[in-house]
C-alpha positions as YAML, in Angstrom:
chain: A
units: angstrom
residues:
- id: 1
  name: UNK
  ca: [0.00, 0.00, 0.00]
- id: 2
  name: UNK
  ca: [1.26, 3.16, -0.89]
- id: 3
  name: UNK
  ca: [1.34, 6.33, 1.27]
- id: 4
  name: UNK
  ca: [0.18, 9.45, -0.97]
- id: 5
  name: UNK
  ca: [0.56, 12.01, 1.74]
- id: 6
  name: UNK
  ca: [-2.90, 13.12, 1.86]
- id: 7
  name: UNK
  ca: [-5.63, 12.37, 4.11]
- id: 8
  name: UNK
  ca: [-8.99, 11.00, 3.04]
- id: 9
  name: UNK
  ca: [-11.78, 12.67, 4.99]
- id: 10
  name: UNK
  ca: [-15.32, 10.41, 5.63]
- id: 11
  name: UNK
  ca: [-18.63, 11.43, 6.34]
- id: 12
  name: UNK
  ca: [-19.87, 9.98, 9.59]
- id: 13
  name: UNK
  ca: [-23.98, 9.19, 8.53]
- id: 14
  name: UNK
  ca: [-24.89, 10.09, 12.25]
- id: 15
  name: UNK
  ca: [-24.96, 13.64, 11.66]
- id: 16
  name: UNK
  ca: [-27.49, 12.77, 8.86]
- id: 17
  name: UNK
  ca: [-29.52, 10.20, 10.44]
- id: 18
  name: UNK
  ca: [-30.38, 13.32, 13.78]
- id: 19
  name: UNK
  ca: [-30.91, 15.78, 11.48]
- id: 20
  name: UNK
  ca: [-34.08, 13.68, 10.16]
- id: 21
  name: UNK
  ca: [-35.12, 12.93, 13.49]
- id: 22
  name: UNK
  ca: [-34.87, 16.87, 14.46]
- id: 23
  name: UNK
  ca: [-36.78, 17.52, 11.02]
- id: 24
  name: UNK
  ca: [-39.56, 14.31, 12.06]
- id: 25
  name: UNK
  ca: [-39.96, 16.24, 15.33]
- id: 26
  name: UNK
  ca: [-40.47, 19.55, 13.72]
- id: 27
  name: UNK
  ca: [-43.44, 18.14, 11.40]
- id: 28
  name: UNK
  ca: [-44.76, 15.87, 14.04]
- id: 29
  name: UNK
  ca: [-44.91, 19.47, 16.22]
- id: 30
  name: UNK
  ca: [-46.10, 21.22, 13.36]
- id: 31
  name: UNK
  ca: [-48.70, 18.80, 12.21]
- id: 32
  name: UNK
  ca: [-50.55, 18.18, 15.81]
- id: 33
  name: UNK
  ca: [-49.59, 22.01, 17.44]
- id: 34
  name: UNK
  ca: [-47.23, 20.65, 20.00]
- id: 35
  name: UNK
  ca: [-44.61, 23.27, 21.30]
- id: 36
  name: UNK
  ca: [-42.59, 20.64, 23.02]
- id: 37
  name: UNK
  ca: [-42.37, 18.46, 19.65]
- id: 38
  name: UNK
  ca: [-41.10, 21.48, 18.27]
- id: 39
  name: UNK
  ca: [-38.89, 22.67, 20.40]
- id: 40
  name: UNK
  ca: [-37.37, 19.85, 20.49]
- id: 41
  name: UNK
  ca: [-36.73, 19.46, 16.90]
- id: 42
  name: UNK
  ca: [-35.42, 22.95, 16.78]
- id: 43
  name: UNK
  ca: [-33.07, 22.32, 20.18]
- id: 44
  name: UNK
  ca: [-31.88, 18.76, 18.56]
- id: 45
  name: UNK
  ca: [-30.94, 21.18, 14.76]
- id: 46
  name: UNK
  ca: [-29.13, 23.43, 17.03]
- id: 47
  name: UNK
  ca: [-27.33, 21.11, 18.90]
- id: 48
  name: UNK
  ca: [-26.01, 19.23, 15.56]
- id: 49
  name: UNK
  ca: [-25.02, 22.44, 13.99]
- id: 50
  name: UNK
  ca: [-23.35, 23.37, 16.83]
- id: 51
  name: UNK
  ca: [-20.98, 20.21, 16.31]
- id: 52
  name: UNK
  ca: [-19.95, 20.45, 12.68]
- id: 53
  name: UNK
  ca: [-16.27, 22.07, 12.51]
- id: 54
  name: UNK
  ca: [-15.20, 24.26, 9.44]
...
């Protein structure tokens, strides 16, 4: 194997997979007028924003 010098970066599918879940809960709160549905949608969408690095 063969070092190039350059490092492959991967995309971890968690990030992905909460983000629907935040976006479920923010329909779900939206569809029957729950505030905690939504607020937790919108807390879980902050919360995963708040992890992704530049």
């Amino acid at each position: 194997m063969v070092h190039t010098g350059h490092t492959t970066r991967t995309r971890r599918p968690l990030p992905w997979v909460l983000l629907g879940v935040a976006l479920a809960l923010l329909i779900a709160g939206i569809a029957t007028p729950h505030a905690l549905l939504i607020a937790a949608g919108l807390i879980l969408a902050g919360l995963i924003g708040l992890d992704r690095k530049p």
